[in-house]
C-alpha positions as CSV (number, residue, x, y, z in Angstrom):
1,X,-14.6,23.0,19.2
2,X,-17.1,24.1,16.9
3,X,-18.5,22.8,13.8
4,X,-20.2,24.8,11.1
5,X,-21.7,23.4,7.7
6,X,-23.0,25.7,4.4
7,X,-24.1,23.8,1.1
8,X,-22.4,25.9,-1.9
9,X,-22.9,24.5,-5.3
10,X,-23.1,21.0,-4.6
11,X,-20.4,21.1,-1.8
12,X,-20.8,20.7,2.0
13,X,-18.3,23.1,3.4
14,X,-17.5,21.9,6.5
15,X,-15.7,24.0,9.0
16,X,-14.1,23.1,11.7
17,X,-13.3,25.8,14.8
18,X,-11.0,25.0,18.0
19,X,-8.8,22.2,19.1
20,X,-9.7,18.6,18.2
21,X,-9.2,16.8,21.4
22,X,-10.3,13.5,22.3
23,X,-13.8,14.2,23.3
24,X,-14.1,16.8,20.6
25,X,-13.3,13.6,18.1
26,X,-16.5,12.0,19.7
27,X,-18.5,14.9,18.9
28,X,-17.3,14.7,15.2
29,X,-17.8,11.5,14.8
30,X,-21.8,11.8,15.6
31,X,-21.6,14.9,13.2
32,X,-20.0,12.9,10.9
33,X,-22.8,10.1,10.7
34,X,-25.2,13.0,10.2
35,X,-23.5,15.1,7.5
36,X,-23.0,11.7,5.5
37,X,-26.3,11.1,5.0
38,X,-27.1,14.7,3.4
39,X,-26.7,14.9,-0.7
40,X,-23.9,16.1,-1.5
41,X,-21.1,15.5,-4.7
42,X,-18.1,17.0,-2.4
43,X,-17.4,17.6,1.0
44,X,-14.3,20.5,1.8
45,X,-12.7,20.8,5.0
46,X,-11.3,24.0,6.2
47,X,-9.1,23.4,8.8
48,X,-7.7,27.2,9.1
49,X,-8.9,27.8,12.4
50,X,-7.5,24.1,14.0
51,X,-4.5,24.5,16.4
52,X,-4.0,20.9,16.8
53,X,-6.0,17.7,16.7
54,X,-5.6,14.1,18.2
55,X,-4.9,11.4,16.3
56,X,-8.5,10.5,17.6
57,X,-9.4,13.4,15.4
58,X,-7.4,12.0,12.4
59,X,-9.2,9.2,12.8
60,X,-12.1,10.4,12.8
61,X,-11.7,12.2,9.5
62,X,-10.5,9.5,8.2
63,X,-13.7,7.1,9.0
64,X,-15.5,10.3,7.1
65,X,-13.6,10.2,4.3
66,X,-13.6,6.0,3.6
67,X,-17.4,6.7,4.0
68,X,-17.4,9.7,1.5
69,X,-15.3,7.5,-1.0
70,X,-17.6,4.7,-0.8
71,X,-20.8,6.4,-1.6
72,X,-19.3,7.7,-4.9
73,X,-18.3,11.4,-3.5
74,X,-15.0,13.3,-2.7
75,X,-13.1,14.8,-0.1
76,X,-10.9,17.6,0.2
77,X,-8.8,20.2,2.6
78,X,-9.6,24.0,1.8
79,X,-7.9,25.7,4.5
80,X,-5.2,24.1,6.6
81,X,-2.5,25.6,9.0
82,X,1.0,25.2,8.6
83,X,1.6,22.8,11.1
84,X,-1.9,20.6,10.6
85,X,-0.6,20.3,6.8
86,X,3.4,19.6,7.8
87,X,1.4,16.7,9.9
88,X,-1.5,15.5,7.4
89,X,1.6,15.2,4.7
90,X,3.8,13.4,7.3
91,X,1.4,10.6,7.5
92,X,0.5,10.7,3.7
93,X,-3.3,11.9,4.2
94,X,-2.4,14.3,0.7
95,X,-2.0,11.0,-0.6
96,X,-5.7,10.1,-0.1
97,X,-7.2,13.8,-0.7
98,X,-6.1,16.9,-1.9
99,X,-4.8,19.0,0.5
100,X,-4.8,22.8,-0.1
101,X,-3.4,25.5,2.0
């Protein structure tokens, strides 16, 4: 997995490359705590380039995402794959955050 981060306007793009396995949902999480910190009004996952990922992963996102909420700044998908958005809808995650293909 890789992980690659550009500032555009306000907005931490944050792109995520390869599988999201188990340990690769550590490694996010210590990006996570990182990218949290930075000043940002809205961070935008693309997801394009993710065959699968763990519920670990999920997780993980999801951690991000209460933490993003709570400091007064949004979340969003850009970018998803069929079947990652067929699975973030099946467990309601467009409920939280929009969730654009």
């Amino acid at each position: 997995m890789e992980l690659n981060i550009a500032e555009r306007n306000g907005s931490l793009i944050i792109e995520i490359i390869g599988a999201v396995d188990n340990e690769s949902a550590e490694e996010l999480k210590n990006n996570f705590q990182e990218i949290i910190e930075q000043d940002f009004d809205e961070a935008v996952f693309n997801l394009e380039l993710v065959p699968f990922i763990t519920s670990s992963g999920i997780g993980k996102i999801l951690v991000f995402y209460k933490n993003t909420v709570s400091r007064g700044k949004n979340m969003r998908v850009k970018g998803i794959s069929e079947n990652l958005f067929e699975l973030f809808k099946s467990i309601k995650l467009d409920k939280l955050f929009p969730i654009e293909k």
